[in-house]
C-alpha positions in Angstrom: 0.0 0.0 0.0 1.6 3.7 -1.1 -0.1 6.6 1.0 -0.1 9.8 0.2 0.3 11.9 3.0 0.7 15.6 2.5 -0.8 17.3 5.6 -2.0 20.9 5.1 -2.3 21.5 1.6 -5.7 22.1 0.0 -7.4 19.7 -2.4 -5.9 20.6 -5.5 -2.3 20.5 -4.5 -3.3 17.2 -3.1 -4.3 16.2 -6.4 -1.4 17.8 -8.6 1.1 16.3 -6.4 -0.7 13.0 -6.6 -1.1 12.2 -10.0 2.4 10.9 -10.2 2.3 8.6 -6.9 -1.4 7.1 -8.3 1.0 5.8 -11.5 3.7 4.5 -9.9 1.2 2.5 -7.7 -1.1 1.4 -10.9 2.0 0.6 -12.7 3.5 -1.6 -9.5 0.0 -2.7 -8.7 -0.2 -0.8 -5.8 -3.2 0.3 -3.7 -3.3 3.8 -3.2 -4.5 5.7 -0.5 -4.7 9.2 -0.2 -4.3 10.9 3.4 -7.0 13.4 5.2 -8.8 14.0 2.2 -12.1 12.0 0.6 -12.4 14.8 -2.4 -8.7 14.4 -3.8 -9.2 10.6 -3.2 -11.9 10.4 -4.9 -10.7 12.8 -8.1 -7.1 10.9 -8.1 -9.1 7.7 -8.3 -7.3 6.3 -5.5 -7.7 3.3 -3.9 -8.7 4.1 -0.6 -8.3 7.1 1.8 -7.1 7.1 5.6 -8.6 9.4 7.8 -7.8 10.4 11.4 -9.6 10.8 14.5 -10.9 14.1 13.7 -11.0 14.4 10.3 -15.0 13.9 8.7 -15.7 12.4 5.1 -16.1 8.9 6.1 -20.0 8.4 4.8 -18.3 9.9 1.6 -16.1 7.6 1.5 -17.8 4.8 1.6 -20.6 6.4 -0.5 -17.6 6.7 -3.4 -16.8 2.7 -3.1 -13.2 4.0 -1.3 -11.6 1.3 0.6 -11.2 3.4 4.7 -8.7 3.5 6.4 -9.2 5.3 10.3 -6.9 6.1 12.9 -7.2 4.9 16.7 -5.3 5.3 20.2 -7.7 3.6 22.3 -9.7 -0.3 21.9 -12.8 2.2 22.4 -11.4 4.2 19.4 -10.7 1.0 17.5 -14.1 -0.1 17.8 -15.8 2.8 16.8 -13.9 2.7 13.6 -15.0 -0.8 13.0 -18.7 0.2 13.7 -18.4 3.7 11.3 -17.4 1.0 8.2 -13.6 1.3 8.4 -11.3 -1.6 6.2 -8.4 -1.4 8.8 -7.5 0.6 11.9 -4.3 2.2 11.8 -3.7 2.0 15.8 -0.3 4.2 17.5 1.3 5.8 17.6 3.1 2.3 19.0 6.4 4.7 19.8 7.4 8.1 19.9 7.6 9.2 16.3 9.4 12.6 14.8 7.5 13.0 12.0 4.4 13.8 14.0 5.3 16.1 17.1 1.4 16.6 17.7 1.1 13.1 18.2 -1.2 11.4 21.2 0.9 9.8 23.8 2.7 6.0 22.3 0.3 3.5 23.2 3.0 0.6 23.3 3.0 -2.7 22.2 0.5 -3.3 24.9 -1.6 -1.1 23.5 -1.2 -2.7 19.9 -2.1 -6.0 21.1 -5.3 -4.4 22.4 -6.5 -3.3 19.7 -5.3 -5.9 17.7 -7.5 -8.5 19.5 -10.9 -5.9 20.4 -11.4 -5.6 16.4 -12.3 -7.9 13.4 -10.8 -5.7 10.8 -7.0 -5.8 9.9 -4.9 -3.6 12.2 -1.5 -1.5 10.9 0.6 -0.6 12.9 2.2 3.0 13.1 4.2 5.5 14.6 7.9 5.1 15.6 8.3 1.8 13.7 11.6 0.6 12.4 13.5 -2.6 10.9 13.7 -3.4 14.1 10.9 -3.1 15.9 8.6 -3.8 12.9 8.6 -7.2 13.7 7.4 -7.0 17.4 4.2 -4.9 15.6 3.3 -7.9 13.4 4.2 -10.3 16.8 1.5 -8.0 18.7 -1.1 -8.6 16.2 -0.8 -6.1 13.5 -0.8 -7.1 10.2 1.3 -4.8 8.6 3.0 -1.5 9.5 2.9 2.5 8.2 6.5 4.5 8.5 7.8 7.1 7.0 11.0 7.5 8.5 12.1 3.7 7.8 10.7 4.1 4.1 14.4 5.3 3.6 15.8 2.5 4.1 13.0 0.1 2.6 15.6 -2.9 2.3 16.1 -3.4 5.8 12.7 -3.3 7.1 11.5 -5.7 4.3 14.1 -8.5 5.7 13.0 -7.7 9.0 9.1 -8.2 8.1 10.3 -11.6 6.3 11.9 -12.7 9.5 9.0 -12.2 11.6 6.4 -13.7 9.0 8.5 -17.0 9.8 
């Protein structure tokens, strides 16, 4: 899965800067997801679209055929996501994570596994997550994880998910 995620930026930057992320993903056979925003989703032709806690569009979504994507930090958060229609939760942040200062407080693998087991829909893991603590996510009951930091070094975290798969 290839996310967009480009926070602030109104609708049609969304979609400008998009168009070249929804080809690489066609062409790898990719799903796409577009971050915080149902209309650019929807006139990218994306996939699917995550949305946060306090974000609204997700009756459009689901209206639009998008696969949904919500954001949790609590089992109670979880399960209102399952009940509004969600796909998958994405439940953290697990760690501390730089590239989201605003973040809520890291809910742990604890936490993770909480989630994980309150909620019938696939859980992913995010927030903080490395080649080498990726593999204690999927251990904990996600079934796959978000980064953005480790994305740099794609390689490593790749092996690391293949070890833990065994």
């Amino acid at each position: 899965m290839l996310q967009l995620r480009l926070k602030n930026v109104a609708t049609r930057d969304v979609i400008e800067q998009g168009r070249p992320f929804r080809d690489l993903a066609l062409e790898a056979g990719c799903t796409f997801v577009v971050n915080d925003d149902v209309e650019a989703a929807i006139r990218l032709r994306a996939d699917g679209v995550h949305l946060g806690r306090m974000d609204t569009g997700h009756d459009q979504a689901l209206s639009a055929g998008l696969l949904l994507g919500l954001s949790a930090a609590t089992v109670e958060e979880a399960i209102e996501a399952e009940r509004l229609g969600a796909d998958y939760v994405g439940a953290g942040p697990v760690w501390t994570t730089p590239s989201k200062p605003d973040a809520d407080p890291p809910i742990g693998l604890g936490g993770l596994a909480s989630i994980s087991k309150a909620v019938t829909v696939p859980v992913v893991a995010i927030g903080g997550i490395d080649a080498g603590n990726a593999p204690d996510c999927i251990r904990a009951g996600a079934i796959g994880v978000a980064v953005v930091r480790a994305a740099a070094d794609a390689a490593a975290l790749v092996a690391a998910l293949g070890r833990a798969a065994r």
